[in-house]
C-alpha positions in Angstrom: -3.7 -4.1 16.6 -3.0 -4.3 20.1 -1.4 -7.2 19.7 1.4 -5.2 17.7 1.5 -2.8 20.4 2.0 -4.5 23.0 4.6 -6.5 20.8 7.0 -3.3 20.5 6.2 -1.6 23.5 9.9 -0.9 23.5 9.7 1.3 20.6 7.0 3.3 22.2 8.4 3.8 25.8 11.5 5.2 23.9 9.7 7.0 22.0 8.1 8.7 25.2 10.7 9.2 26.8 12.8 10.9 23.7 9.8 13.0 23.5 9.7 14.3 27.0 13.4 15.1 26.8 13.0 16.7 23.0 10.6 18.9 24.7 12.8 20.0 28.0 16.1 20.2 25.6 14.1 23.1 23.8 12.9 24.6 26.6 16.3 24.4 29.2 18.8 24.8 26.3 17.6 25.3 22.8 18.7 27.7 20.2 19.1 31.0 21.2 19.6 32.9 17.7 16.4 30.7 15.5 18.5 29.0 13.0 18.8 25.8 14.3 16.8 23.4 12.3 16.3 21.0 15.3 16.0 23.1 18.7 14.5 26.2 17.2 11.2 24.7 17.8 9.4 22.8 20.3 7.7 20.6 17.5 11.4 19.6 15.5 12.9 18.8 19.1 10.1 16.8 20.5 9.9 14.7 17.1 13.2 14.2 16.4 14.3 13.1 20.0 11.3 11.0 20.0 12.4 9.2 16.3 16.2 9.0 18.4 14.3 7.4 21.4 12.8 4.9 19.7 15.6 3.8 18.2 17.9 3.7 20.8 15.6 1.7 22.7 14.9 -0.8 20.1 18.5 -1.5 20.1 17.5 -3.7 23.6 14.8 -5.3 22.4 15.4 -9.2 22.2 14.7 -11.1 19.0 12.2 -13.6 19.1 13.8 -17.5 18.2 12.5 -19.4 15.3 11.0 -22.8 15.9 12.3 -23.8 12.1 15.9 -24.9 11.8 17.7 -24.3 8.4 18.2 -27.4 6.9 21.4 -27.4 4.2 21.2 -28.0 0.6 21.7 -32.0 0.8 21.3 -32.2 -3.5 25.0 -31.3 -5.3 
């Protein structure tokens, strides 16, 4: 398990920092009248830019290089 954390520590950091900002865009800016699905609440804005930090973090993280090279069909 910690293994696997450690492992896509990216993903969490993101999601950290999304969450942090979710939370200030509600409470610097959000929705004024109520009927915005996403910044009418501290809970949708904090979990949504948390699911958008994760993401657009995990966009940097590296892939790992297989050992295995793909060998071609040599049988026509």
């Amino acid at each position: 398990m910690k293994n696997w954390i450690l492992k896509n520590k990216l993903y969490w950091i993101g999601a950290i920092v999304g969450a942090v900002a979710g939370y200030l865009y509600w409470k610097y800016v959000g929705c004024l009248t109520g009927t915005c699905s996403i910044t009418s609440s501290p809970v949708n804005s904090t979990i949504y830019f948390a699911l958008m930090g994760a993401l657009l973090f995990g966009l940097f993280k590296k892939e790992q290089k297989q050992d295995k090279a793909i060998q071609p069909d040599e049988t026509i």
